[in-house]
Every structure is written in structure tokens, then in C-alpha cells.
N, C-alpha and C positions, 0 to 999 in steps of 0.2 A: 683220712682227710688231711690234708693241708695245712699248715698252721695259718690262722689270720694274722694281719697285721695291720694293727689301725694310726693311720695318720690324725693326732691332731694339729690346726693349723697354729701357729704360732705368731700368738699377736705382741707385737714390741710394745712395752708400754713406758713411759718414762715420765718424771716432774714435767709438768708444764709451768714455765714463767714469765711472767708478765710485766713488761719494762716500760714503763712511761717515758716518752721523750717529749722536750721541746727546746732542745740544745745541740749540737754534735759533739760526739764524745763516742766511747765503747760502752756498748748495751752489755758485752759477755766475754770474761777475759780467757775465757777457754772453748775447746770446740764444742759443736753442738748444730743444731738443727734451726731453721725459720721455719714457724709451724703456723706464723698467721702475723697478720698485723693491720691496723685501723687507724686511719690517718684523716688531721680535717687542715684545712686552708684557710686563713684568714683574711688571705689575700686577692686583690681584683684582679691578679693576674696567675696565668698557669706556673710552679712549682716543683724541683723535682725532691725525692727521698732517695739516697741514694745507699745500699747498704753495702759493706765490703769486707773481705777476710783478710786480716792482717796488717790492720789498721787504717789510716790516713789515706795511703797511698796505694795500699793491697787492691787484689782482684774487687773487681764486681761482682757482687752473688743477686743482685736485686736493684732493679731502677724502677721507681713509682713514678708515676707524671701523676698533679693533682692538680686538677682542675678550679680556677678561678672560685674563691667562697663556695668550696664544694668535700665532699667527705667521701673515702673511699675504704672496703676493707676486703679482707682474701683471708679464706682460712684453708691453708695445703697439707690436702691427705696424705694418707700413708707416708714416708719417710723424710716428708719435707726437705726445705733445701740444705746440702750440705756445708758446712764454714768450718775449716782443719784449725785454724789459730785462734783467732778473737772476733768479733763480729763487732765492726764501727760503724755506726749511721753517719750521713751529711745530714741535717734538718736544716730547713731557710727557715731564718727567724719570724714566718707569719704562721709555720705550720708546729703540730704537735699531735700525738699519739700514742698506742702502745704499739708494743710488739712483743710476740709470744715467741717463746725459744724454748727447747726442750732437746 
């Protein structure tokens, strides 16, 4: 007979963290993942969230549109999005939430 050989699959598992914002600033000063994030508007007008790698001026990883006095949230499976340097939000001063990194 043959030798068997059994695959187990291999699940990543990492901290999850949980960043409060209702400022713009850097949520994470090193790389890492967006693994979810929950946002509300205070405002009577639409709103963006804007996240990006490598600070201020860095790429786009994430644009939220948030809807007039409304609330939105996404929680992204398996390897979520990637950010190689630091991970900076834009936050408009009506809105505020967290955001999960891992």
C-alpha cells in the first residue's frame, strides 16, 4: 500500500484591533490588513471615509461613501485588504467609527 498523506488546511489567524476614529490621523503605523470597519454620519449630507497606505498622500486601499444621517459597516473575509506601510484614514468632521486591522 501507499503511504497516505493528509492535508490539513491552514487557517491564518492573527490579533484583531480595533481603532476608534473621529479625526484623521494614522489608525496603524505598520503593515497589516482592513478586516472590517463601522461608520455612522452625522451629517444631512453624503460623506466620504477615505483609507490609504502611506499616509496623507499614499495610495487608496478603501473609499466609503456614507450616506446622509446614516450608518454603514463591512466585515472582509479571509485575507482582507492589504496596506505595506502605515494605514491613514480621512474622517469628515460629522462622521466617526471603528476600524478593525489585523
Amino acid at each position: 500500500l501507499a503511504p497516505f498523506i493528509f492535508y490539513k488546511e491552514l487557517i491564518m489567524a492573527t490579533n484583531i484591533k480595533a481603532s476608534f476614529v473621529s479625526a484623521t490621523g494614522t489608525i496603524d503605523s505598520s503593515s497589516g490588513r482592513i478586516r472590517g470597519y463601522s461608520f455612522v454620519n452625522n451629517s444631512t449630507s453624503i460623506k466620504e471615509v477615505i483609507l490609504r497606505d502611506g499616509g496623507a498622500s499614499g495610495d487608496t486601499v478603501l473609499k466609503v461613501q456614507l450616506n446622509s444621517g446614516g450608518a454603514t459597516d463591512q466585515y472582509i473575509e479571509d485575507a482582507g485588504i492589504r496596506y505595506e506601510t502605515n494605514l491613514h484614514i480621512t474622517v469628515p468632521t460629522s462622521a466617526a467609527g471603528t476600524v478593525f486591522t489585523g
